[in-house]
C-alpha positions as CSV (number, residue, x, y, z in Angstrom):
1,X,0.0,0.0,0.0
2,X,0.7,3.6,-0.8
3,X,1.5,5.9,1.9
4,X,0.4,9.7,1.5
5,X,2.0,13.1,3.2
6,X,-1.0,15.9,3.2
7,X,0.0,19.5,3.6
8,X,-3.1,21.5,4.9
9,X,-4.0,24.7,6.2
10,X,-7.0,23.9,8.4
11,X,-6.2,24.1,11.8
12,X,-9.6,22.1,13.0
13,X,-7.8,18.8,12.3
14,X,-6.5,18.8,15.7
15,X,-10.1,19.4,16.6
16,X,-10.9,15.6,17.1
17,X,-14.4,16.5,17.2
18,X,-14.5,17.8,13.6
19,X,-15.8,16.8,10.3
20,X,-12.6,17.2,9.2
21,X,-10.7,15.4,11.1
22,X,-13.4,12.7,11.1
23,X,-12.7,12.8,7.3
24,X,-8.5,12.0,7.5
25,X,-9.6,9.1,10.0
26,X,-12.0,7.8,6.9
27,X,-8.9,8.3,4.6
28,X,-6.4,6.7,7.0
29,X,-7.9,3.7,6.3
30,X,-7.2,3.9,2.5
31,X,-3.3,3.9,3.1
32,X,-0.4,2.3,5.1
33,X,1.0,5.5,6.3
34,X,-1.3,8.8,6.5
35,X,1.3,12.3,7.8
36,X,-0.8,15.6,8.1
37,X,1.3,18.8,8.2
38,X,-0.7,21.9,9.2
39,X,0.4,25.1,7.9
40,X,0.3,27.6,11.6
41,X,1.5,28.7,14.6
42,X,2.7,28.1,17.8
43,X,-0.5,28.2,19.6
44,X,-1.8,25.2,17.7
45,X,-1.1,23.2,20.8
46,X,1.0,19.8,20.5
47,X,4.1,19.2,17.4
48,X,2.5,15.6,17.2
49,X,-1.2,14.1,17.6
50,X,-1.6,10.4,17.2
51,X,-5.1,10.1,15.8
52,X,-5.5,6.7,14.5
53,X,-4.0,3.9,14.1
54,X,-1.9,4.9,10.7
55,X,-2.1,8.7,11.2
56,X,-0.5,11.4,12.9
57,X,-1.2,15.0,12.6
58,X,2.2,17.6,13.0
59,X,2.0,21.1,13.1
60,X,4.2,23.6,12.1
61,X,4.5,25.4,15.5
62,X,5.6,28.6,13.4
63,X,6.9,31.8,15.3
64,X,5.0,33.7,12.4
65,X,3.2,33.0,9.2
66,X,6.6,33.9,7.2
67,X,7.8,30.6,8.0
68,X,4.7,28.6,7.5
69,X,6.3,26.8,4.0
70,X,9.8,26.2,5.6
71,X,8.7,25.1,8.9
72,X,6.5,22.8,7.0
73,X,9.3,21.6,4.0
74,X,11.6,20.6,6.9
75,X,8.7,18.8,8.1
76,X,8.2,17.6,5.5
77,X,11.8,16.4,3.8
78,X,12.3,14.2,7.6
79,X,9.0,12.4,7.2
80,X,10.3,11.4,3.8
81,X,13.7,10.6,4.6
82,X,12.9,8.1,7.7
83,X,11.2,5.6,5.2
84,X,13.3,3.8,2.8
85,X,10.5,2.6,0.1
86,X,9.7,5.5,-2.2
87,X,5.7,4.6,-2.5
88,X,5.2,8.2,-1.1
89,X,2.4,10.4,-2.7
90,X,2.4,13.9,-1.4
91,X,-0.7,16.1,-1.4
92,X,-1.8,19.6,-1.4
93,X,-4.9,21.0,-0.5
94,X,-4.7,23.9,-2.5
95,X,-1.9,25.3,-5.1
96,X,-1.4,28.6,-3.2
97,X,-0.1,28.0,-0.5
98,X,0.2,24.1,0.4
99,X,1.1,23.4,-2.9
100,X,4.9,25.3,-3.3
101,X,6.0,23.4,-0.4
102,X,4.2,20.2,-1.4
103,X,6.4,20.4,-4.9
104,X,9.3,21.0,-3.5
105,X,9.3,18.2,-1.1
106,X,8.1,15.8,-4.0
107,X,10.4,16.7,-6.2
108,X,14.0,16.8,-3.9
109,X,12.6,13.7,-2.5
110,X,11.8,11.7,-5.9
111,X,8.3,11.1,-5.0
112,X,4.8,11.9,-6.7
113,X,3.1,14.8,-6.4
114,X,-0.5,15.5,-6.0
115,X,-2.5,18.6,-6.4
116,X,-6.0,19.3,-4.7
117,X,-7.8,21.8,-6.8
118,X,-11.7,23.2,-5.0
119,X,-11.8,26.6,-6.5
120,X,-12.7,27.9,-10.2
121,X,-9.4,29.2,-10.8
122,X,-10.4,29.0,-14.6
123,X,-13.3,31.5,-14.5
124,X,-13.0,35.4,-15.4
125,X,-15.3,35.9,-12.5
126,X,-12.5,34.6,-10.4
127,X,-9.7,35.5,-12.2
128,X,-10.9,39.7,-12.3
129,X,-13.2,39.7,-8.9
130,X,-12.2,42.6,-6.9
131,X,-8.3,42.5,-8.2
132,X,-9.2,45.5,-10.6
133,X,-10.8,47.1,-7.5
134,X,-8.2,47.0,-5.3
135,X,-5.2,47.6,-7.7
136,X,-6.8,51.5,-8.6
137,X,-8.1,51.2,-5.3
138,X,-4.8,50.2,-3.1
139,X,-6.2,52.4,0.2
140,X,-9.1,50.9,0.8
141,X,-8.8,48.7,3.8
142,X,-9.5,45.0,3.5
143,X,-12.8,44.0,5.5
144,X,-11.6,40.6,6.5
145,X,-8.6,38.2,5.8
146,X,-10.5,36.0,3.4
147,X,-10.6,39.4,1.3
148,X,-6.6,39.7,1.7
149,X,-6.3,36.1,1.0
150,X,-8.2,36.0,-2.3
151,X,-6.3,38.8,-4.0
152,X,-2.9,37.3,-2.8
153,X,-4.5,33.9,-4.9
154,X,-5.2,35.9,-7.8
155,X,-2.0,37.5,-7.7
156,X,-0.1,34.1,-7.6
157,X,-2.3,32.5,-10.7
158,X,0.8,31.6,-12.5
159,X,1.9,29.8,-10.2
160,X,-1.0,28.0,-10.0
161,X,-0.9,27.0,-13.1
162,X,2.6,26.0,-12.8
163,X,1.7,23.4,-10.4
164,X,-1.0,22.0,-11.8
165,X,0.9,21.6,-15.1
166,X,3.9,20.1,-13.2
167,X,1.8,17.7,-10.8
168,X,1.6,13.8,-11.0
169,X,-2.1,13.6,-10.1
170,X,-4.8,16.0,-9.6
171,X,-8.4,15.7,-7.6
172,X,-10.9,18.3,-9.0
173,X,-14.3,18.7,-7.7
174,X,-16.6,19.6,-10.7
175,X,-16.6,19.0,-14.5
176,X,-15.2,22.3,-15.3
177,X,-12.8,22.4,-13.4
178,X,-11.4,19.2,-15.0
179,X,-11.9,20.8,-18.1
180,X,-9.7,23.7,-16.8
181,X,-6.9,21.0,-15.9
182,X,-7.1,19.4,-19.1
183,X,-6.7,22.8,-21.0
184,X,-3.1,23.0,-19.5
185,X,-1.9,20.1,-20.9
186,X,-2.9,17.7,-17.6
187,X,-3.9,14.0,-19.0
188,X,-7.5,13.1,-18.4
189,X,-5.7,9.5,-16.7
190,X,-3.9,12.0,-14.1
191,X,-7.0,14.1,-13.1
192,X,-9.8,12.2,-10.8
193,X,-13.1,14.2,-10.6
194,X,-14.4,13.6,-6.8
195,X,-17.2,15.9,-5.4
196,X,-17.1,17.4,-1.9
197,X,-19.0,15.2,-0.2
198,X,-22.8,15.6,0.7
199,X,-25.1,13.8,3.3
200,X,-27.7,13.8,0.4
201,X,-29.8,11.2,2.6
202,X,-30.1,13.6,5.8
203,X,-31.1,16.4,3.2
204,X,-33.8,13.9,1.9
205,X,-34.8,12.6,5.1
206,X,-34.3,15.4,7.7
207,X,-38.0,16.9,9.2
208,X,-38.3,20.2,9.0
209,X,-38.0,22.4,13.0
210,X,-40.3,24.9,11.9
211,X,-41.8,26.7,8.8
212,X,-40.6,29.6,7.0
213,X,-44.0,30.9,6.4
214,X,-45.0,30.7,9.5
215,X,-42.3,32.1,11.1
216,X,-43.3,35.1,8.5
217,X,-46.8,35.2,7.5
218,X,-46.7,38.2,6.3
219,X,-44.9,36.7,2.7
220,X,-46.9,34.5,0.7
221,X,-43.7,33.6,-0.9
222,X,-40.0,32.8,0.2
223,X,-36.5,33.3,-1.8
224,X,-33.9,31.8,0.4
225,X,-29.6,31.7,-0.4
226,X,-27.2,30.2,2.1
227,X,-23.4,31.1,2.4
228,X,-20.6,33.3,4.2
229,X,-21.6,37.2,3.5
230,X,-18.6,37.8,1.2
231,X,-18.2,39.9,-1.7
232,X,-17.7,36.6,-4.7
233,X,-21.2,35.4,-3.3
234,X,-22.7,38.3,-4.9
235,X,-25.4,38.7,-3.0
236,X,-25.7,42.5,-3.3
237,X,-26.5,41.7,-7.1
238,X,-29.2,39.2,-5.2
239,X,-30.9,42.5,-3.4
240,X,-30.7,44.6,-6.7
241,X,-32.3,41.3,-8.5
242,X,-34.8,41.3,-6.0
243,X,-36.3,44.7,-5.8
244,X,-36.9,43.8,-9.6
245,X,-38.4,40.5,-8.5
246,X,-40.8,42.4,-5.5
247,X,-42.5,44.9,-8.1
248,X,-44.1,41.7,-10.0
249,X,-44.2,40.2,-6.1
250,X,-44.9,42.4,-3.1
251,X,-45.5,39.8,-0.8
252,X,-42.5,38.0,-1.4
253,X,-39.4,37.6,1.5
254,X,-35.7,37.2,0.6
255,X,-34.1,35.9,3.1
256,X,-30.1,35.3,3.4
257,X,-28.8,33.4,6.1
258,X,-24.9,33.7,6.7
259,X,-22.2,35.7,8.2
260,X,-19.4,37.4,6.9
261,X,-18.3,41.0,6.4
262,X,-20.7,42.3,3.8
263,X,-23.5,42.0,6.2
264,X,-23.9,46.3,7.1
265,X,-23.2,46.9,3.7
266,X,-26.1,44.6,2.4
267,X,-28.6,45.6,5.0
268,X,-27.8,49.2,3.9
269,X,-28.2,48.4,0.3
270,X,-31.5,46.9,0.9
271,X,-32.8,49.9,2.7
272,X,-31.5,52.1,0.0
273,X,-33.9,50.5,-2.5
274,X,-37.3,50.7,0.4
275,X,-36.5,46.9,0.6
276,X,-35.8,47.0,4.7
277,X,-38.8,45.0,5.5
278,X,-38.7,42.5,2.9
279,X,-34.6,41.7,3.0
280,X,-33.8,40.2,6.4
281,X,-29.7,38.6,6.7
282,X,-29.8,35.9,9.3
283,X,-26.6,34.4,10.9
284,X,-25.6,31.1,10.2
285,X,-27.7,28.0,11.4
286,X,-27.3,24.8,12.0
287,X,-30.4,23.4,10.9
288,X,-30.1,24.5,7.1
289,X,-32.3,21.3,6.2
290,X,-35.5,23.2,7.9
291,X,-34.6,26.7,5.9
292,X,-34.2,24.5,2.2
293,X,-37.6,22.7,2.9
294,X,-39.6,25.2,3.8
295,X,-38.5,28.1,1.3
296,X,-40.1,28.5,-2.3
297,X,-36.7,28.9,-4.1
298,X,-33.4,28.5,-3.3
299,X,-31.1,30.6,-5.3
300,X,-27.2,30.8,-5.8
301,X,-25.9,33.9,-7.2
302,X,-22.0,34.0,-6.8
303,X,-19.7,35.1,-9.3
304,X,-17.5,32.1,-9.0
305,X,-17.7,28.6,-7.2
306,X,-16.0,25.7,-7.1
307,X,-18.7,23.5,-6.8
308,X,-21.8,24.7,-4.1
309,X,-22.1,22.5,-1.6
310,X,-25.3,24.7,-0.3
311,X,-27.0,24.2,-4.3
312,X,-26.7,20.3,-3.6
313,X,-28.0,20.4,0.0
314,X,-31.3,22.4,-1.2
315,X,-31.7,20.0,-4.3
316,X,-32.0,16.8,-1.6
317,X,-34.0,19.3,0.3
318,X,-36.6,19.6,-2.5
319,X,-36.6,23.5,-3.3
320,X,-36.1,24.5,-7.3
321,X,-33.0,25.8,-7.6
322,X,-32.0,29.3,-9.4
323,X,-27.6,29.9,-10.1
324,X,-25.4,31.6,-11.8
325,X,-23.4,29.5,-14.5
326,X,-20.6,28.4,-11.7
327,X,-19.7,25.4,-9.7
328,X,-21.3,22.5,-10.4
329,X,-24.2,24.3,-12.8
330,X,-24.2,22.4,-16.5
331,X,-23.2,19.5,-13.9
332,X,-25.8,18.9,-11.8
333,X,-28.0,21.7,-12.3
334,X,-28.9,21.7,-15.8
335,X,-30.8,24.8,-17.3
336,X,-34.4,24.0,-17.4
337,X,-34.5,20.7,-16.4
338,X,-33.0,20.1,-13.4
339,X,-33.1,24.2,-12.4
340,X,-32.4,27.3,-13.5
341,X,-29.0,28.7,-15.1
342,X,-28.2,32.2,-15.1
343,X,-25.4,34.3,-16.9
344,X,-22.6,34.9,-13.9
345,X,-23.5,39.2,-12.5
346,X,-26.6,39.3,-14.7
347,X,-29.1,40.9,-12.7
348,X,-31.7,41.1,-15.0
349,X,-31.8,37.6,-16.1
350,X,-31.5,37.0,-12.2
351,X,-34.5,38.2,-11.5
352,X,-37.1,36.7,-14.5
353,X,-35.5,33.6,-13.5
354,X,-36.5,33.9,-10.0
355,X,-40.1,35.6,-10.9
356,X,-40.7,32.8,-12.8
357,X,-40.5,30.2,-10.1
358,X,-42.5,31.8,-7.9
359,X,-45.1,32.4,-10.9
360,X,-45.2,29.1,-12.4
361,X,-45.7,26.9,-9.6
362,X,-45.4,23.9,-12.0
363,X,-42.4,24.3,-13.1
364,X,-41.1,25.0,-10.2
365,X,-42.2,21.7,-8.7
366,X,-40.7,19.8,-11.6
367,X,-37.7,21.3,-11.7
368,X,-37.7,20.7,-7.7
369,X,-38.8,16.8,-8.7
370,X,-35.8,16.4,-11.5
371,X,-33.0,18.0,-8.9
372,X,-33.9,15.8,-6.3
373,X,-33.9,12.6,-8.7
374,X,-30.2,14.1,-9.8
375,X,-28.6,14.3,-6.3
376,X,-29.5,10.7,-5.3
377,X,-27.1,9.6,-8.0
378,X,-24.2,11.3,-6.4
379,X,-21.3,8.9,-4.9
380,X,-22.0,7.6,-1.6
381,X,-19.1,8.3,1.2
382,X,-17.7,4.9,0.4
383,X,-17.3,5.6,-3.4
384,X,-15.9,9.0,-2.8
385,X,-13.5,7.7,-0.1
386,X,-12.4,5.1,-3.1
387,X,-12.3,8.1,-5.6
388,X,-9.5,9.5,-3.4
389,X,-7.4,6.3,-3.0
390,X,-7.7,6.3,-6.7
391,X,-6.7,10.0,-7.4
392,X,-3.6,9.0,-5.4
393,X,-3.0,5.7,-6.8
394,X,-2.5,7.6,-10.4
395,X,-0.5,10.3,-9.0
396,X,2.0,7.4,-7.6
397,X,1.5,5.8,-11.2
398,X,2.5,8.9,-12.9
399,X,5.6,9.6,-10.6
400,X,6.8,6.6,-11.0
401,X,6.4,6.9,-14.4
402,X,7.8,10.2,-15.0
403,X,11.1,9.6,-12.5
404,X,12.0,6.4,-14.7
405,X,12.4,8.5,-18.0
């Protein structure tokens, strides 16, 4: 068996109560050997966590984040070098800023490297969201370090690109982002398409807490969208859709439920247009099953994604389903057959989609019939669990491959 070394950023891996670090105990059991190596600081708590019976979690224990990537190759380079046998695959979780130190420990070590890709890095919206802004713009304070973090991305794209041209193996998470991959000159038999995960069956089974229109009786009809209250969701095109949406519909409610730190800025959009009493931002709840159920439309407006989780959730749920052409729409949601498909920042077209679910109650429920029907057919956790062993199974097939010529 193969044995893997993961570079990752996401400091809830030492959480043990986690999904995620419930995850890497799923994937331990696909390999012999299974080394984390967390990308932070010293207040992460312990060097070493034995978590399993193959895996064990490091972390970088770095004095600041400017020596994140050498804390982490040194790491790195001695797992490596204390095993003999060279059936090493290692993985990053993203080619920004896991993935430079990930190919550079592959590569002095003579092992396969293997590149996680999650976000559209292919996709103008992606490419040109808020970099032109904040180039003629350089004063403007960021609101948040998500905001800081996505121009640095943008600003490293080449690099990217590099990475992914240069890997062994690559795990996308959509069909257009493997047809990104393949673009660069990546081999379909090196790239492994494998879906973030959903529960589909608690989305299908789960009982809803409450009801939406009960809770506000005062709308006949509900427009819900889920997600963190950042710029690239678009939501403030979602309000300007809206107020379109509410001439045709006065007594219908659009309700976001999130956090993030658009949220001032959108409430104060929404009372700009008179729309204070028909605009109400949530925070974030657990229960999202009872929100999907019990709204008339669920819609996903973002200028990029790299697949929407939240789309997939509210297709199990049963609500029709309104997006922007991103993430895993053309995939699984199919323009008028399994919902809606939108031009990405078109407002207009936005809103007549949306208008038209809440007018056309039989479409809606078809559409809301033939979404379901498609996210039933998504792989189960075993078969994703197996897509990942076989993602790194062809990045170890490649490396070898590659270091025998």
């Amino acid at each position: 068996m193969m044995n893997v070394l993961m570079f990752s950023t996401d400091r809830a891996l030492f959480d043990k109560n986690s999904p995620v670090h419930a995850r890497l105990i799923e994937q331990t059991e696909l390999v012999r050997k299974l080394r984390v190596v967390v990308l932070g600081p010293k207040k992460d708590g312990e060097m070493k966590e034995k978590g399993g019976k193959h895996l064990i979690i490091f972390g970088t224990q770095s004095a600041s984040r400017f020596f994140y990537m050498s804390d982490a190759y040194r790491i790195g380079r001695r797992i490596i070098q204390g095993h003999k046998h060279n059936n090493w695959v290692v993985t990053a979780q993203d080619p920004f800023w896991t993935g430079p130190v990930a190919f550079l420990v592959a590569k002095i070590s003579g092992v396969a490297f293997h590149l996680q890709l999650h976000t559209d890095i292919f996709s103008r919206g992606w490419r040109g969201h808020g970099l032109t802004r904040r180039l003629l713009h350089p004063w403007i304070l960021f609101r948040d370090v998500n905001e800081l973090r996505a121009m640095l991305e943008q600003l490293l794209y080449p690099m990217a690109l590099f990475l992914l041209r240069h890997s062994d193996g690559v795990r996308v998470i959509s069909e257009r982002l493997l047809r990104g991959t393949l673009s660069l000159g990546v081999t379909m038999e090196q790239i492994t398409k494998v879906p973030i995960f959903a529960n589909v069956r608690h989305f299908l089974e789960a009982t809803p807490a409450f009801d939406l229109h009960r809770s506000y009786s005062e709308f006949s009809r509900i427009v819900l969208s889920l997600g963190r209250l950042q710029s690239e969701k678009n939501y403030h095109g979602l309000i300007r859709a809206f107020a379109q949406v509410h001439k045709e519909h006065d007594d219908a409610l659009l309700l976001i439920v999130g956090n993030g730190p658009e949220r001032e800025r959108l409430l104060f959009l929404a009372r700009s247009l008179g729309l204070e009493d028909c605009v109400k931002i949530l925070p974030w709840a657990r229960d999202v099953a009872t929100y999907y159920k019990t709204c008339d439309v669920y819609v996903q407006p973002s200028i990029y994604e790299g697949w929407s989780l939240a789309v997939i959730e509210a297709m199990a749920s049963g609500a029709p389903v309104v997006m922007a052409d991103v993430g895993c729409a053309g995939e699984m949601v199919r323009n008028e057959e399994t919902g809606l498909v939108v031009p990405v920042d078109d407002e207009q077209a936005l809103a007549h989609a949306i208008g038209r679910l809440l007018t056309d109650h039989e479409l809606a429920r078809k559409l809301a019939a033939n979404g379901n029907a498609e996210v039933k057919k998504l792989a189960t956790k075993a078969e994703t669990l197996m897509l990942y062993k076989t993602s790194w199974e062809q990045a170890l097939f490649h490396g070898r491959k590659r270091l025998k010529t």
